[in-house]
C-alpha positions as CSV (number, residue, x, y, z in Angstrom):
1,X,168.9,198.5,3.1
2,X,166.7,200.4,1.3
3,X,162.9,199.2,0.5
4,X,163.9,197.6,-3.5
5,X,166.8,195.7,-2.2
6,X,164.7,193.7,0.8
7,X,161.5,193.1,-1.7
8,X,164.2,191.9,-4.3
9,X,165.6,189.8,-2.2
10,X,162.6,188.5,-0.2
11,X,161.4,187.8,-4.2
12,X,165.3,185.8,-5.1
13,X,164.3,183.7,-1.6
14,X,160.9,182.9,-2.6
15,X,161.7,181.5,-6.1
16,X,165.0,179.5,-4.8
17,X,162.7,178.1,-2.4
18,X,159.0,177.6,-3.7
19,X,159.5,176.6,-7.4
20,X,158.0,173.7,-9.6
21,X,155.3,173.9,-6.8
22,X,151.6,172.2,-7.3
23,X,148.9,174.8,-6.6
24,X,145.2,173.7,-6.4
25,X,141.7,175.9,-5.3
26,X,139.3,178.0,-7.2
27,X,139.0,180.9,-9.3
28,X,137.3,183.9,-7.3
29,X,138.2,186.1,-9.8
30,X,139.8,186.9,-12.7
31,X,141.4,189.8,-15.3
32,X,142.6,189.4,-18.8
33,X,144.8,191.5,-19.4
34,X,145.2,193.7,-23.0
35,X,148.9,192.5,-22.9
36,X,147.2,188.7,-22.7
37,X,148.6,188.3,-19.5
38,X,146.0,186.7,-16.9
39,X,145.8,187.8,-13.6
40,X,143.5,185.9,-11.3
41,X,143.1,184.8,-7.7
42,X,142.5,181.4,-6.6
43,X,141.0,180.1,-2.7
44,X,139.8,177.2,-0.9
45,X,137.6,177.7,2.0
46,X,140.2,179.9,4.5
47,X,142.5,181.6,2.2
48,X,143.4,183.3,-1.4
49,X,146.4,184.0,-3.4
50,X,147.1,185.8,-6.4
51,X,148.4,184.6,-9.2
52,X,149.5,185.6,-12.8
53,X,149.9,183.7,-15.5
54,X,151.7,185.3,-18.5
55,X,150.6,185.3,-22.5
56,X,153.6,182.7,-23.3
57,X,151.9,180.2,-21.2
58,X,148.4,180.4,-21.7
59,X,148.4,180.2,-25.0
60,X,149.4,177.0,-24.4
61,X,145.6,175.9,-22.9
62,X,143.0,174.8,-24.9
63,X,140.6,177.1,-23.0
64,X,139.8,180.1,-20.9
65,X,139.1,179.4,-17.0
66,X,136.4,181.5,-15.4
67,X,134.7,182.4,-12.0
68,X,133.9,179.5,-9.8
69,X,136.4,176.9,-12.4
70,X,138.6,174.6,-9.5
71,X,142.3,174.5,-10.9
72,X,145.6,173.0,-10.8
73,X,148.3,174.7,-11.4
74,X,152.2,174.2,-11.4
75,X,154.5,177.1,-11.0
76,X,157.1,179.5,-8.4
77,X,155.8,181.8,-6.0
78,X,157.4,185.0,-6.1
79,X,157.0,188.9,-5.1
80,X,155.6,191.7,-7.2
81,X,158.8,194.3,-6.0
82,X,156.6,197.6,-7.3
83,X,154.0,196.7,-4.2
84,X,156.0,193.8,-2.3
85,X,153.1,191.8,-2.9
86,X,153.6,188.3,-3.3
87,X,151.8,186.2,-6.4
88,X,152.1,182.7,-7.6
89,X,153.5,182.8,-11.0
90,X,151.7,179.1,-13.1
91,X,153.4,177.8,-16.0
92,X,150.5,175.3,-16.6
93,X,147.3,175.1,-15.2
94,X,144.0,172.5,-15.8
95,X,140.8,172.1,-14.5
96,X,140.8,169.8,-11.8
97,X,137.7,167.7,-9.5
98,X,134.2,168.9,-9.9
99,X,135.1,172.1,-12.3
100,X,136.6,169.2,-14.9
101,X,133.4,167.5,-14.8
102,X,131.2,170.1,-15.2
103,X,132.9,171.4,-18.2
104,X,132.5,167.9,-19.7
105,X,129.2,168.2,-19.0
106,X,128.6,171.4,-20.5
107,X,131.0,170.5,-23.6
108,X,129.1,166.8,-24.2
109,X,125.8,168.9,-23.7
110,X,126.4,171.7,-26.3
111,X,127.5,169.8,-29.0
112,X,124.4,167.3,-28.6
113,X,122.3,170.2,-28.6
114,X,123.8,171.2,-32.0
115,X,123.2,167.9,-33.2
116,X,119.6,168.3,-32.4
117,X,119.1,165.4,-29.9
118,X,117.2,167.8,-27.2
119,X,115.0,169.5,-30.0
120,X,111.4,169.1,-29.3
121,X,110.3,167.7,-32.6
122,X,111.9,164.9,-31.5
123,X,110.2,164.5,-28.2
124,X,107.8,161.3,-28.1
125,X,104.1,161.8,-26.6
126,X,103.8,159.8,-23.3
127,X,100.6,158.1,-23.1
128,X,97.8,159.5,-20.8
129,X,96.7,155.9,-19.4
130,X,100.2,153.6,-19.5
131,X,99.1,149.9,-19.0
132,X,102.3,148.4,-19.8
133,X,105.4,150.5,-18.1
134,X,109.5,149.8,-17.6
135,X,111.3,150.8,-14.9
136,X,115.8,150.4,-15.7
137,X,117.3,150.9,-12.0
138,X,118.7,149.4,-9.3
139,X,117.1,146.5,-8.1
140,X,118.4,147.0,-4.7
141,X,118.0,150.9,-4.3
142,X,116.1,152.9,-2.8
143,X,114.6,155.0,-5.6
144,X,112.6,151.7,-6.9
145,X,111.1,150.9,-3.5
146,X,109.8,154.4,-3.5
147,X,108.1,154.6,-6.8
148,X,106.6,151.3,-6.3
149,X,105.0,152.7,-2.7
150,X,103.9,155.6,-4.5
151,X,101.8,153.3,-7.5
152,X,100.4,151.5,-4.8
153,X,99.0,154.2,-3.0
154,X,97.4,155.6,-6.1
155,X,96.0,152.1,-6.5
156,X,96.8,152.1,-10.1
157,X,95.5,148.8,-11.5
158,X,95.6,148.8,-14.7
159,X,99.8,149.0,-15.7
160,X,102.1,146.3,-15.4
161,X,105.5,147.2,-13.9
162,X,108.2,145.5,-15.4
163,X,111.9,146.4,-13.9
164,X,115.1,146.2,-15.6
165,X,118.1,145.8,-13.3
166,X,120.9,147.9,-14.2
167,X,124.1,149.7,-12.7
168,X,123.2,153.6,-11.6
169,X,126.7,154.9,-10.0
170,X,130.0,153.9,-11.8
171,X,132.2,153.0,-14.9
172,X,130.4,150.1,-15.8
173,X,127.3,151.8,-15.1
174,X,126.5,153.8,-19.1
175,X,126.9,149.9,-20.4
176,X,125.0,148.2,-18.0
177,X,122.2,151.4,-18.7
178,X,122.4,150.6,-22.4
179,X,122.0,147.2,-22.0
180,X,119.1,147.1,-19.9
181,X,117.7,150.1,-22.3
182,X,117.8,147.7,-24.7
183,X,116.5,145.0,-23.4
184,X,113.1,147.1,-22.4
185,X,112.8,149.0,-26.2
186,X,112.4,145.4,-27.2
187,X,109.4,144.3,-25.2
188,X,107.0,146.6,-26.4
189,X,106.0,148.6,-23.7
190,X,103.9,151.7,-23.5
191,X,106.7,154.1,-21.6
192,X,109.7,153.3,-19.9
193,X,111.2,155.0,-16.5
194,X,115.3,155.8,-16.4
195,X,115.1,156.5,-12.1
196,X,118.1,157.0,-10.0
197,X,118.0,158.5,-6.7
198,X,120.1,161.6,-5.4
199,X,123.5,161.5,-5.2
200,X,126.9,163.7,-5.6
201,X,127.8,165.0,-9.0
202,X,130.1,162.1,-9.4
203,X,127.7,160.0,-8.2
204,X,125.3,160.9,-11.0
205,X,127.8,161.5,-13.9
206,X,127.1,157.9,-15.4
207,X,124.2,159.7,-17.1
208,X,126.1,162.0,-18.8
209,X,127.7,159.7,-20.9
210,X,127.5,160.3,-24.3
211,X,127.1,156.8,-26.0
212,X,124.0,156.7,-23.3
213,X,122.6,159.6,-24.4
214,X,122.7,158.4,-28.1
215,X,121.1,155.2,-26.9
216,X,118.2,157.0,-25.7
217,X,117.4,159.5,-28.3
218,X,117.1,155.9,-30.7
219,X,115.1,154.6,-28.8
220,X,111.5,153.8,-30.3
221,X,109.5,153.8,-26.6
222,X,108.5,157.1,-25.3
223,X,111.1,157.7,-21.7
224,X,111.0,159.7,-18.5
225,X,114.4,160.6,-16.9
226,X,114.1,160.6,-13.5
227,X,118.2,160.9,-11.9
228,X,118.7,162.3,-8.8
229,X,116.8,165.5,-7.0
230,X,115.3,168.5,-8.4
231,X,118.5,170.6,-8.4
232,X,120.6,168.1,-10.4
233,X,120.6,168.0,-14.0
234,X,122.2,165.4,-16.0
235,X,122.6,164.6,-20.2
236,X,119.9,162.2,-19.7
237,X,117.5,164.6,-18.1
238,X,117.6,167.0,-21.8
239,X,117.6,164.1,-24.5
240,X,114.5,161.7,-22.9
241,X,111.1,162.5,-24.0
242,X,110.5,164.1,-20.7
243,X,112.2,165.2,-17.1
244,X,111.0,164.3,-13.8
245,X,112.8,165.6,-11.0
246,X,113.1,162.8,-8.8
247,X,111.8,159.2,-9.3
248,X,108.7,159.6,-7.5
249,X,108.0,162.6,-9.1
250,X,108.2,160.8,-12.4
251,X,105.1,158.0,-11.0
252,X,103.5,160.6,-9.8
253,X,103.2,162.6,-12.9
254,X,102.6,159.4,-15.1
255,X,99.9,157.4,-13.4
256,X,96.6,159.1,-12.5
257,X,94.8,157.7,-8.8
258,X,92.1,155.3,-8.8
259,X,90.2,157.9,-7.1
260,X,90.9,160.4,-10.2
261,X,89.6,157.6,-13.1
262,X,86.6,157.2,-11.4
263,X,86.0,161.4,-11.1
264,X,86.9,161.3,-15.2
265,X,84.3,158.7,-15.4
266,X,81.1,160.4,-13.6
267,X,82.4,163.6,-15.7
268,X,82.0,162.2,-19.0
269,X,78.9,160.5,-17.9
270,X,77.0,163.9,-16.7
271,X,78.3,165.3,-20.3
272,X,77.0,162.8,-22.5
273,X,73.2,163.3,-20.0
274,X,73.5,166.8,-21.0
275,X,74.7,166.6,-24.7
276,X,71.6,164.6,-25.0
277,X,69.4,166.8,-23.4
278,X,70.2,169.7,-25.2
279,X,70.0,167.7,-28.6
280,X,66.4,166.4,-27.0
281,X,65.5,170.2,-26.4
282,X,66.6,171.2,-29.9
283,X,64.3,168.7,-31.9
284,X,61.3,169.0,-30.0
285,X,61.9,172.9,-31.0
286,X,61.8,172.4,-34.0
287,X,59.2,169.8,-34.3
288,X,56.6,172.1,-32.5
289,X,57.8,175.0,-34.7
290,X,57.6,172.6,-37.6
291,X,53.7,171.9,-36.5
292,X,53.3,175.7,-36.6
293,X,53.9,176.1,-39.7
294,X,52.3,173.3,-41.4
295,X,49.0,173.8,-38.9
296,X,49.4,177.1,-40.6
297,X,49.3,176.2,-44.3
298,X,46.1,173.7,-43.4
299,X,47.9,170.6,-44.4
300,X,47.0,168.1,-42.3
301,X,47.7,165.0,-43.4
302,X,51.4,166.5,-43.9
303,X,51.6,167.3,-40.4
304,X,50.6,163.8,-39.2
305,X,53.5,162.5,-41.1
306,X,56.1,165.2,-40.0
307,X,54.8,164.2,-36.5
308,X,54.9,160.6,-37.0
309,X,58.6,161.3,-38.9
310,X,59.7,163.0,-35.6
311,X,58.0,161.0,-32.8
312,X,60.3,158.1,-34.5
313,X,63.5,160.8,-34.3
314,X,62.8,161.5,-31.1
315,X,62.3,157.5,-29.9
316,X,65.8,156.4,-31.6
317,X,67.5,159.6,-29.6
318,X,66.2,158.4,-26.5
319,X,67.2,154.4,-27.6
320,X,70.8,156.0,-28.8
321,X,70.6,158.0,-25.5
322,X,70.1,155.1,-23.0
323,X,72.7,153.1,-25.1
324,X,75.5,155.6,-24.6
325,X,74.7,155.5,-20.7
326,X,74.7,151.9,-20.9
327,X,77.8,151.7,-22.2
328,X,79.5,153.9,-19.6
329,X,78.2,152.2,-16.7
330,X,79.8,149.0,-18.3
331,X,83.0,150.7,-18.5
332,X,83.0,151.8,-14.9
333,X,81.7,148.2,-13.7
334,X,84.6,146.8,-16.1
335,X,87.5,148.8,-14.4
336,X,85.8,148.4,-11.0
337,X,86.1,144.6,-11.7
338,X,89.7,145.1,-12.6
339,X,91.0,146.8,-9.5
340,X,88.5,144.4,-7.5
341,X,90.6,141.6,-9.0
342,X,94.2,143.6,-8.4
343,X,93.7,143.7,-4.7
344,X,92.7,140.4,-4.5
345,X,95.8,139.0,-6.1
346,X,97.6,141.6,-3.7
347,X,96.2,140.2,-0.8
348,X,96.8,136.7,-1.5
349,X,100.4,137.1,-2.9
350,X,101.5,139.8,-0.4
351,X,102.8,136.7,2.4
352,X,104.8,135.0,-0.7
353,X,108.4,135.7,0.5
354,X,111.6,134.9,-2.0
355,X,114.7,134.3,-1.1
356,X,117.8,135.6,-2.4
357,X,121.3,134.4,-1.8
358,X,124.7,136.8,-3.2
359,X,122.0,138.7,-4.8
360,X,120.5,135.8,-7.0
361,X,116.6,134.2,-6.5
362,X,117.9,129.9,-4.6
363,X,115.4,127.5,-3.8
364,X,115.2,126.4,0.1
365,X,116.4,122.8,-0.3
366,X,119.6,124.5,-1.5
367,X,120.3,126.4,1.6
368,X,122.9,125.6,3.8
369,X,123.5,126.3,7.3
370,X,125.8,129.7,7.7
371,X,124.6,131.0,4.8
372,X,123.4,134.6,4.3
373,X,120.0,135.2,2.1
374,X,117.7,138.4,2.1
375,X,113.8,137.6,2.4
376,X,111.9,139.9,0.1
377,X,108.3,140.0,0.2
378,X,106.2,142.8,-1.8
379,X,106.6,145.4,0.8
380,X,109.3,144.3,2.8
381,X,113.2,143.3,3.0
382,X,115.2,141.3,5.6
383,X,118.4,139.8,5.8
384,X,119.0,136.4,7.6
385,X,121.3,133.8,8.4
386,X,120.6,130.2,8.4
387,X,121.6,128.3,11.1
């Protein structure tokens, strides 16, 4: 038997024996041909396999796979007689798991960005001090008990935190999202916070929905996107007014510390001192050059007026001066008041516990014995059981 007969039969064997077979892995790389044939290999994480796929079947696909693209395909294995090389020969192929996602993703995010909705002319300014600020996530997740640690620590008193309970992982989730989105637009609130914590690209890939996206770029209060960690990206992430990488990041980036109002304050205070001491220095310049010259021309009943004229001048700038400084230390008193008055009601309500039965706020009287609540206080959760 020569070497053509066994590769020709070895190829007849094959085909009679792995056909209409259901071929799944990744592209590691690829050729396309100047016939229009595609010739390709495809691996998971121990092996790889080359494969063809000829012009009268991918023109068939309504696209062009690449590097790193995880497939499907459906097709006969068989042996390239020239080399004895065997090859998977696909009639069909489709991308398949995380490669199908991604190329929604990157299909849903090109056409929005023709559309304009990530254009920066669009992007809303957030506001430097926020005093009234929405949160839309999970009530139960992790990401919100983070962000609220880290507005405590900065012991930002002057915002109100209002949170919008809403779906982060799912189906349901880009409707539960819009609804709650919604909902906060409505109240009139200085910025709001879209915050989910990290999670697998499915995980995340309610926020690349595309009726979501819409709903945020009409939305007339300023948002933060805040999904996931640094590394993932979502829709979201390019049509909100700005990107924070994780949820913390985003209160981190939008309220300023207690300890950094108080530095602003002293700042401005020492500038308005010295813009008033400069403007000080400058008129009694030119009122002593302004006696000069009329001491000069002998006019001395002039001069007692100019000097009269300027001693007044100089009396309201000290009255306008002390006024300003006046006026700061309020300010600084006012806000010290303020946070004075948030720690107090922090103290007292921080022992408040509610209760929370299949998820919903019950009153005690209305608890019976086997049931299963959760005890929230402000910094802490517990589950129970009443006996």
């Amino acid at each position: 038997m020569t070497v053509s007969e066994l590769n020709l039969k070895a190829k007849s064997l094959l085909e009679a024996h792995f056909d209409n077979i259901i071929l799944s892995g990744e592209i590691s790389k690829i050729t396309f041909h100047t016939s229009g044939h595609w010739y390709f290999e495809l691996k998971d994480e121990k092996s790889s396999l080359s494969c063809a796929m000829f012009k009268g079947a991918n023109l068939k696909l309504n696209f062009k796979p690449k590097v790193g693209d995880f497939l499907e395909l459906e097709g006969t294995l068989s042996l390239y007689t020239e080399n004895g090389r065997y090859q998977f020969i696909a009639s069909s192929m489709k991308k398949s798991g995380f490669g199908d996602l991604e190329a929604q993703f990157l299909a849903l995010k090109e056409r929005l960005a023709k559309e304009g909705l990530f254009d920066e002319n669009h992007k809303k300014t957030l506001p430097k001090l926020p005093f009234k600020v929405g949160i839309i996530t999970s009530f139960t997740s992790a990401a919100l008990e983070d962000m609220l640690k880290i507005i405590h620590q900065k012991a930002y008193f002057l915002a109100k935190i209002y949170v919008f309970n809403a779906l982060t992982q799912g189906n349901l989730a880009p409707t539960s999202l819009i609804n709650a989105l919604k909902k906060a637009d409505s109240k009139g609130l200085d910025v709001l916070v879209l915050a989910r914590g990290g999670g697998s690209r499915e995980d995340l890939f309610c926020f690349n929905d595309e009726s979501l996206a819409r709903e945020i770029f009409s939305l007339k209060t300023p948002i933060i996107s805040a999904i996931g960690h640094e590394i993932d990206y979502v829709i979201s992430d390019f049509v909100a007014d700005f990107r924070a990488p994780t949820p913390s990041a985003a209160m981190d980036f939008l309220f300023p510390s207690r300890l950094d109002l108080e530095q602003n304050l002293d700042y401005l205070e020492q500038n308005l001192k010295n813009l008033w001491k400069v403007k000080i220095h400058h008129l009694e310049n030119e009122l002593l050059n302004l006696q000069k010259i009329l001491k000069a021309k002998s006019l001395t009943s002039l001069i007692e007026q100019r000097i009269e004229q300027n001693q007044i001048l100089f009396k309201q700038f000290q009255i306008l001066m002390q006024n300003k400084i006046k006026i700061a230390k309020l300010a600084l008193d006012k806000v010290q008041n303020a946070y004075l008055q948030h720690e107090n009601f922090f103290e007292k309500s921080k022992n408040l516990i509610s209760i929370k039965k299949n998820g919903k706020i019950t009153k005690l009287e209305e608890l019976q014995s086997g049931d299963l609540i959760t005890l929230n206080s402000q910094l802490s959760q517990k589950e129970a059981k009443i006996l």
